[in-house]
C-alpha positions as CSV (number, residue, x, y, z in Angstrom):
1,X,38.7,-7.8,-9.0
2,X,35.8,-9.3,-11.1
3,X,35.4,-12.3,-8.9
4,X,35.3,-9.6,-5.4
5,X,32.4,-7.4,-7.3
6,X,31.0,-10.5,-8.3
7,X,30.9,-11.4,-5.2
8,X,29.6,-7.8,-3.5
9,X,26.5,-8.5,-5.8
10,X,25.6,-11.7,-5.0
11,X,25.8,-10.8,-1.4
12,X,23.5,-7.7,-2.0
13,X,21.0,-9.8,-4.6
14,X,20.6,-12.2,-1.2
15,X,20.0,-9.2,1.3
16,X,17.4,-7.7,-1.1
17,X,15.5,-10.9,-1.3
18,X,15.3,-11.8,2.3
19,X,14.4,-8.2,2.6
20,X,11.3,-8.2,0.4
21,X,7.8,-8.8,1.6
22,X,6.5,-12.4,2.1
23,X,3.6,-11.8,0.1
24,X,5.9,-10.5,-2.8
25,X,8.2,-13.9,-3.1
26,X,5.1,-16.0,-2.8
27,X,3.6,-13.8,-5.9
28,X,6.4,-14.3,-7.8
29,X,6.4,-18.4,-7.3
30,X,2.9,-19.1,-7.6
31,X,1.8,-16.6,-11.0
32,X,2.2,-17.9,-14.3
33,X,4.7,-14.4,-14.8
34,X,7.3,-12.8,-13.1
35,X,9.5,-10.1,-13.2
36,X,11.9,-10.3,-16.5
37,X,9.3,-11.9,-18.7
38,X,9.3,-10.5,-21.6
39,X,6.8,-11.5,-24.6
40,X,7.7,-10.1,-28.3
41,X,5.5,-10.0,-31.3
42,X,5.0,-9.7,-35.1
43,X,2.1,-7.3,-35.7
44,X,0.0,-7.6,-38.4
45,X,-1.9,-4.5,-40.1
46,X,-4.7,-5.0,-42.1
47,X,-2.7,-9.2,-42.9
48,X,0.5,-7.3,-44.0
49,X,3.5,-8.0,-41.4
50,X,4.2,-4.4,-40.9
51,X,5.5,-4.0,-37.0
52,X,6.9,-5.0,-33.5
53,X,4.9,-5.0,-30.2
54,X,6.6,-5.9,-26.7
55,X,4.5,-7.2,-23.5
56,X,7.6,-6.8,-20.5
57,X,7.1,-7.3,-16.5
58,X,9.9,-4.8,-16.1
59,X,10.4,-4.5,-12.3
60,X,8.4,-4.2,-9.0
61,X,7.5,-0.7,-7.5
62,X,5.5,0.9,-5.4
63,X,2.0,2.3,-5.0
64,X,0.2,4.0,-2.2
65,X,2.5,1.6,0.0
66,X,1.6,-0.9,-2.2
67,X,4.0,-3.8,-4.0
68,X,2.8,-3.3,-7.9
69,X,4.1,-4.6,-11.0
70,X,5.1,-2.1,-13.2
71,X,3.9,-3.7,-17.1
72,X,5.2,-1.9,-20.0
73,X,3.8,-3.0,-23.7
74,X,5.3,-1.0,-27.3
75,X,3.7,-0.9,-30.2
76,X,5.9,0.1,-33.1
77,X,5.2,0.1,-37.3
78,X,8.0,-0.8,-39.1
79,X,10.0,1.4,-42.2
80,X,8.0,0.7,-44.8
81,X,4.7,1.0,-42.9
82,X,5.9,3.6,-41.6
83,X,5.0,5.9,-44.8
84,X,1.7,4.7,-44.7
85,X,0.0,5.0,-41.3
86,X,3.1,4.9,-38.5
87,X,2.1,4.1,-35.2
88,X,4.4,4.3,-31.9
89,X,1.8,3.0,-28.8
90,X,3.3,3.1,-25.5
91,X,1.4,1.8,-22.5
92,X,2.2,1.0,-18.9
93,X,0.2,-0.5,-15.7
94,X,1.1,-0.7,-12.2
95,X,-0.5,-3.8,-11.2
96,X,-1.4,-5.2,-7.7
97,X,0.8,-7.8,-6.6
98,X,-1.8,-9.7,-4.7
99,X,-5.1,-8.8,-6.6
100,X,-3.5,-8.3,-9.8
101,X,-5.6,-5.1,-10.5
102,X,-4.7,-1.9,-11.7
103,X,-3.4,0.4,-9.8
104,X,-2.1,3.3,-12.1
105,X,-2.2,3.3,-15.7
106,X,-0.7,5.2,-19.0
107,X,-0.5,5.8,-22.8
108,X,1.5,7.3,-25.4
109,X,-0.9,6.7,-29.1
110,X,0.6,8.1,-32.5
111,X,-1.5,6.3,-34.7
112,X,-1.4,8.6,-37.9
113,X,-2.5,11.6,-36.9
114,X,-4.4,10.5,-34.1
115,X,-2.3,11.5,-31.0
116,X,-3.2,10.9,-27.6
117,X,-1.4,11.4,-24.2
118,X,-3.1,10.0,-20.6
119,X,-2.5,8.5,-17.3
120,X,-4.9,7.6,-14.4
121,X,-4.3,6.8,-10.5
122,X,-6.9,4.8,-8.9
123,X,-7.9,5.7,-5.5
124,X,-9.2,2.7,-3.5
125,X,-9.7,4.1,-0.2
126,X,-11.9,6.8,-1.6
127,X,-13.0,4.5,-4.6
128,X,-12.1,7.2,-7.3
129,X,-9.9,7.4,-10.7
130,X,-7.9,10.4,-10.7
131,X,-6.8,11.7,-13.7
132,X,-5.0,15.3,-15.0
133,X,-8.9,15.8,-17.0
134,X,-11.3,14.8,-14.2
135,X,-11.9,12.7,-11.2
136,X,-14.0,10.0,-11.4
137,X,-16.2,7.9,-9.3
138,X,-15.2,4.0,-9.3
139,X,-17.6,1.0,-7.6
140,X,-14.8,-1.5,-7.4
141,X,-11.5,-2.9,-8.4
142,X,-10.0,-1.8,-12.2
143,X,-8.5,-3.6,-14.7
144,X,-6.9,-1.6,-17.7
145,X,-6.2,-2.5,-21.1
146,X,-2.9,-3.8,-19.9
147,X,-3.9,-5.6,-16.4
148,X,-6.4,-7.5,-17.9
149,X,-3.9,-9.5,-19.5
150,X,-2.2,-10.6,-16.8
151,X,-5.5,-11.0,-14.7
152,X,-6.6,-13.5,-17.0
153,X,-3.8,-15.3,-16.9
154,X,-4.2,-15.9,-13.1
155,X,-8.0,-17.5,-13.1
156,X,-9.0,-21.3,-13.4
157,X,-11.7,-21.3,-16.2
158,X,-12.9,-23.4,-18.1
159,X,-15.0,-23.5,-21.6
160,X,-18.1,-21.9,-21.6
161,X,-17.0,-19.6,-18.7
162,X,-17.6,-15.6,-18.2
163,X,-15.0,-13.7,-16.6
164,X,-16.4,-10.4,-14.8
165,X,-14.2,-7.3,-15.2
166,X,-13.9,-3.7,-14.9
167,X,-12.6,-1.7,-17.5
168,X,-11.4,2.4,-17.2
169,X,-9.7,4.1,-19.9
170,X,-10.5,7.7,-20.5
171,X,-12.3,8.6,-17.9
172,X,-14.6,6.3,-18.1
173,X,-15.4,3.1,-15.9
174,X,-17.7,-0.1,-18.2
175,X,-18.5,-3.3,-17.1
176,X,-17.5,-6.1,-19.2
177,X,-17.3,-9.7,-19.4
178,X,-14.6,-12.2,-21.2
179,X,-16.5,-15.4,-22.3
180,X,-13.8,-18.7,-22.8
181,X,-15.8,-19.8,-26.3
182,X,-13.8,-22.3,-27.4
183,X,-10.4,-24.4,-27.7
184,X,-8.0,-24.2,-30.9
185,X,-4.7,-24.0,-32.4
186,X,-3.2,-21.3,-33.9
187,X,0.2,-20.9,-35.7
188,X,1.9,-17.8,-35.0
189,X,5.9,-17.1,-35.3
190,X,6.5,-19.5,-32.2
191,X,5.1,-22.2,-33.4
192,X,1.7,-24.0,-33.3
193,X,0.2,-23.7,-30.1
194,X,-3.4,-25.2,-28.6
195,X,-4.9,-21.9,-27.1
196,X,-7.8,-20.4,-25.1
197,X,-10.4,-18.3,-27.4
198,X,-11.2,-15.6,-25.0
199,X,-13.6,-12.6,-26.2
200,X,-14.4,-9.5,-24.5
201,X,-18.2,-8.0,-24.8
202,X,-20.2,-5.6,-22.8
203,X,-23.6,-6.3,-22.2
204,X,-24.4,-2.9,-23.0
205,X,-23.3,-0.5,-25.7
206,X,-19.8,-0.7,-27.0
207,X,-17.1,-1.9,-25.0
208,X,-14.3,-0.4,-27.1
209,X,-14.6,1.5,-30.6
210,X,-14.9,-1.2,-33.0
211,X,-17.9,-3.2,-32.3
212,X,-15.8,-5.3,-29.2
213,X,-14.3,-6.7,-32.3
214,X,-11.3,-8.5,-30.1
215,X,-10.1,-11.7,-29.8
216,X,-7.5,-13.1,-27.1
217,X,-6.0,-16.7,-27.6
218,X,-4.5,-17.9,-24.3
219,X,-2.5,-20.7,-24.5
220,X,-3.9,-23.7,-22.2
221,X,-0.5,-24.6,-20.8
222,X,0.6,-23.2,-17.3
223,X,2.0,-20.1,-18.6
224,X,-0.9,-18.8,-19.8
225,X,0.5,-17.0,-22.8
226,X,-1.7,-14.3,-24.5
227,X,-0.2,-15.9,-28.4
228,X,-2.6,-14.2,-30.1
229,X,-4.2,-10.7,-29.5
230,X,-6.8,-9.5,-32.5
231,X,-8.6,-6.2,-33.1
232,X,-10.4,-3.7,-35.2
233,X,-8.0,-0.1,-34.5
234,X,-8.5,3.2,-36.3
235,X,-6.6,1.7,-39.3
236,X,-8.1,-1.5,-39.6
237,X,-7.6,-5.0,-37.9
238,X,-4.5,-5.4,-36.3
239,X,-3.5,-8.6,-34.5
240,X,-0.1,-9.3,-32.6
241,X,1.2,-12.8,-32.9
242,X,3.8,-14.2,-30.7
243,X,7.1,-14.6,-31.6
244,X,9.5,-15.3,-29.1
245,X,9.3,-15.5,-25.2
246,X,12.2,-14.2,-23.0
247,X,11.8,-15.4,-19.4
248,X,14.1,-14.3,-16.5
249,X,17.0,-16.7,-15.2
C-alpha cells in the first residue's frame, strides 16, 4: 500500500511540474532561492542572545494572475526576554516571480506595548497601494521590508555600487538607495563567512525610525545569504545572525 501511494504522488508531483508556467521553473533554477529555503537565526537584543527569527520561501501563489512568492519572516523573544520587552513580529511578502518586487505585503508587531497590525496590495495597472487606511499613489515598482531581501540577492554589484529601490510601508512610498561599502568577514552561529556590507540610506530625511541605522551583510558566494541583518528598533539595536540554512531537496 505504501509503495502504490508512493507511487500516486510521484505521479502527481510530475503532472504539477510539467503543468506550471515556463517562466516559473526557469525562476526557480536561475535565483539564488527557491521554494523550501528556509534561513534561521539567533537574534540579538541590545548584545544579549535573547530570540529566534525565521526568513522561509514557503510556497508559490498567486496575484492578480500573477506567479508570486509567498515570503514569510518571525521574529520571536525568548522566555527570559520575554519579561523584559517580548516581541512576536510576523511579516509576509508576495513577491513577483519574474521582477522580484512586491506585490502584497503584511505585519503582525508586538514589540512591548507597541502593537501594530497592516497589510497593503499594490496595484500596478493603476500604479496605487491599496491599503484597509488609505489608497495611495505609487510611481513605480515596490519593494517592502521583506522583498528587498531577496531583490538584492538577485543583482550583480560590485563595491562601491548604489542599488536604487522603492520602499512602502505604512502608507507611505520613499526612495532609497543600498550602497555595497565594503567586503568583510563576520562570524555568526554558522560559521565565519566573507560577506557583502550593504547599507540602506535615503537621500532625504529618514529612511526608517532610527537614523537608517541598518546594516545587511550578504555573503559573496552564489547564494547570496543575508548572514547578518543589524538595526536600531524601538528597544534598542537588534541584529539577527545566521544560524543554520535549511534548503529544499
Amino acid at each position: 500500500m505504501r509503495g502504490e501511494i508512493g507511487g500516486r504522488k510521484s505521479v502527481l508531483t510530475a503532472i504539477l511540474v510539467l503543468l506550471l508556467p515556463f517562466n516559473i521553473l526557469k525562476a526557480q533554477t536561475s535565483l539564488p532561492f527557491s521554494v523550501g529555503e528556509r534561513l534561521i537565526y539567533s537574534v540579538f537584543f541590545n548584545f544579549i542572545r535573547g530570540g529566534k527569527s525565521c526568513l522561509e520561501v514557503a510556497g508559490i501563489d498567486t496575484i492578480d494572475k500573477k506567479p508570486v512568492y509567498h515570503i514569510k519572516s518571525r521574529t520571536e523573544s525568548g522566555a527570559f526576554f520575554d519579561r523584559i520587552f517580548k516581541v512576536r513580529d510576523y511579516m509576509e511578502s508576495w513577491v513577483d516571480i519574474e521582477g522580484i518586487y512586491s506585490r502584497k505585503f503584511s505585519k503582525s508587531l508586538r514589540e512591548g506595548r507597541y502593537r501594530k497590525q497592516y497589510s497593503v496590495l499594490f496595484d500596478y495597472d493603476n500604479l496605487r497601494a491599496v491599503s484597509p487606511y488609505d489608497t495611495v499613489a505609487i510611481d513605480g515598482i515596490i519593494h517592502d521590508g521583506l522583498a528587498l531581501f531577496y531583490y538584492v540577492r538577485t543583482i550583480d554589484f560590485s563595491l562601491g555600487d548604489i542599488i536604487d529601490l522603492n520602499y512602502f510601508d505604512n502608507d507611505s512610498q520613499r526612495p532609497f538607495k543600498i550602497k555595497v561599502e565594503k567586503i568583510e568577514k563576520v562570524r555568526v552561529p554558522a560559521g565565519v563567512i566573507e560577506c557583502f556590507v550593504l547599507t540602506p540610506f535615503a537621500e532625504k530625511g529618514s529612511l526608517f525610525k532610527n537614523k537608517n541605522l541598518v546594516t545587511i551583510h550578504l555573503s559573496t558566494d552564489e547564494k547570496r545569504l543575508p548572514v547578518m541583518i543589524s538595526n536600531e528598533a524601538r528597544f534598542g539595536a537588534m541584529v539577527l545572525k545566521l544560524e543554520s540554512v535549511e534548503l529544499p531537496n
